[in-house]
N, C-alpha and C positions, 0 to 999 in steps of 0.2 A: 040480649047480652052482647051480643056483636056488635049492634049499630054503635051502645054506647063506649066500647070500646074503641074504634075509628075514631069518633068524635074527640076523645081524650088526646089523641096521637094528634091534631089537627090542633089543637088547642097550644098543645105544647110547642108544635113549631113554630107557628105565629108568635109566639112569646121569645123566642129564640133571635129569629130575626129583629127583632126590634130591640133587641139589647145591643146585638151586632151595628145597628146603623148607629144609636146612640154613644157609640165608645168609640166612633174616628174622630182622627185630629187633621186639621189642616199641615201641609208638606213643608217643610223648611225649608226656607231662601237662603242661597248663598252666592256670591259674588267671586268673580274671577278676574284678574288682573291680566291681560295680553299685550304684548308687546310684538313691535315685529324690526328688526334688526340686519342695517344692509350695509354692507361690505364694499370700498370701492369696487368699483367696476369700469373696462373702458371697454368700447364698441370702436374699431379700428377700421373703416372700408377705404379699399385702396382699388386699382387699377390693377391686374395682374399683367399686363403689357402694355407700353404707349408706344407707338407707331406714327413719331413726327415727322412731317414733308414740310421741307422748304423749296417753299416755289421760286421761279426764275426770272419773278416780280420782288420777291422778298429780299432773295439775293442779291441782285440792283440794286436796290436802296440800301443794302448794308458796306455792300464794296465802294459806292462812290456816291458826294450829294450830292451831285447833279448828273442822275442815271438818267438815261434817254433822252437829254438836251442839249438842243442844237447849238453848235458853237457857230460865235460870229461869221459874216460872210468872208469869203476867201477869193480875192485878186490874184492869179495866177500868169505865170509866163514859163511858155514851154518853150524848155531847148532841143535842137536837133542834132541827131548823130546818124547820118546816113540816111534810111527809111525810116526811122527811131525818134517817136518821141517822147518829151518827159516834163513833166512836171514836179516839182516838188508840194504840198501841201504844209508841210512839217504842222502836225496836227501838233496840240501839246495838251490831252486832257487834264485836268485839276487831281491833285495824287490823291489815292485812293485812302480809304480809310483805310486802318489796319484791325484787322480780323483777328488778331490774339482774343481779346477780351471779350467776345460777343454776350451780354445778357441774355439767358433765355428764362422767363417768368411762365410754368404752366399753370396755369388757374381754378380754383378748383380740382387739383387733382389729389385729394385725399378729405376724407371728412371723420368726424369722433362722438360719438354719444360717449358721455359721463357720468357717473356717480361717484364724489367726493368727500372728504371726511366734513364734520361739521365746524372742524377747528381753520377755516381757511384751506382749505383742500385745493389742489390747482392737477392742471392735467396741460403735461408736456409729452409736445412732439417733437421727435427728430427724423432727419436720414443722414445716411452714408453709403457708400461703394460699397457691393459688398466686399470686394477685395481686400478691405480693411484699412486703407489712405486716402489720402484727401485726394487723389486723382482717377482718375480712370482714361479709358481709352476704344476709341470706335474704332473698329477698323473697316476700312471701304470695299472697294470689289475686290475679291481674288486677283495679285499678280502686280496691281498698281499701285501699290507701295503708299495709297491714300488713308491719312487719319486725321479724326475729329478728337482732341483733348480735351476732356471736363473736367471743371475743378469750381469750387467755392459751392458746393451743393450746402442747400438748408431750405427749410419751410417758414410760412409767412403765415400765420401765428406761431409762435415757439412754443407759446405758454398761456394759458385764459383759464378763468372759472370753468369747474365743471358746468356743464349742459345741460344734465340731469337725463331722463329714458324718454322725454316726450318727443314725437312723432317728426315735430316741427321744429325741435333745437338742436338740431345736429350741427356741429361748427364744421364750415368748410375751410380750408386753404390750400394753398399753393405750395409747387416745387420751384426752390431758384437754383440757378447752378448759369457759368460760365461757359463758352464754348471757342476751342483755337478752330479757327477756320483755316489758319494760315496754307495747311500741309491738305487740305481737302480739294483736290486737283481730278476727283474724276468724279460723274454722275453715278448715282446708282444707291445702294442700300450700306449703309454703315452702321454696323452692332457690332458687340451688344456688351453694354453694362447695364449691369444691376443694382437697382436701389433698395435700398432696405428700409423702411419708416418705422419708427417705433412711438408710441403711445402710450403713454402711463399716467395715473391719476392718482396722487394722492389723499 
């Protein structure tokens, strides 16, 4: 009476499972829409100090054209005054350029990654002093009353399509600005003004 009892219990399970596997259904598929949404952006890299020398080759050729050449030959007659003699030369070098205006172009010194709207989007650069005018002022060594005056500061592109974030389109350009050399009468270190660049992309 036991065995066939077991037996019964074993029977009915097997019947159980196989209702179970016969009453699934395949999963339902469904579909997702993603979008992904980007915001101008600019990447702005600057220099945080530029430390420019002008050598005393550079200088030469901006003070005079024709730095370190020889003027024609000179026939001289010396007069006498006692033990004392003299000659006149009366050199008369070519007049010197004037040093108000000097261009100074740095190159490369500022670059911009971009992301732009889709509607025409552009991405402008500027600078200014930070002093807030169109001028500024170096001033030279302690005590020698020496200054460098800059003025007409701007960069070289103003304005271009965005770049977009790849690795290799980074736009570079330039600082221009003006330099008085006139009043700059002693060697040595002249600072410090400060530029400001700014970067926007629409």
């Amino acid at each position: 009476m036991t065995t066939r009892c077991r037996r019964f219990q074993i029977a009915a399970a097997l019947t159980l499972a196989a209702l179970a596997v016969a009453g699934a259904r395949p999963a339902a598929a469904g579909t997702t829409a993603f979008k992904v949404r980007l915001q101008p952006v600019t990447l702005l890299y600057y220099f945080s100090a530029i430390d420019l020398t002008l050598d005393s080759t550079a200088l030469a050729k901006l003070a005079t054209p024709a730095a370190g050449t020889a003027l024609p030959a000179k026939t001289l007659t010396a007069t006498a005054a006692g033990q004392t003699l003299t000659a006149n030369a009366a050199i008369a070098p070519r007049a010197a350029n004037r040093l108000t205006a000097v261009q100074l172009t740095i190159s490369n010194a500022w670059a911009v990654r971009s992301i732009g709207s889709a509607r025409g989007g552009r991405t402008t650069v500027s600078a200014r002093f930070s002093s807030g005018g169109r001028n500024a002022t170096l001033n030279g060594p302690a005590g020698s009353g020496a200054v460098i005056r800059l003025s007409k500061l701007g960069v070289n592109p103003g304005r271009f399509a965005p770049t977009g974030l790849d690795p290799a389109k980074a736009r570079q350009g330039a600082l221009l600005m003006r330099l008085d050399l006139s009043r700059a009468r002693s060697a040595g270190s002249y600072g410090t003004a400060t530029i400001v660049i700014t970067a926007t992309t629409t």
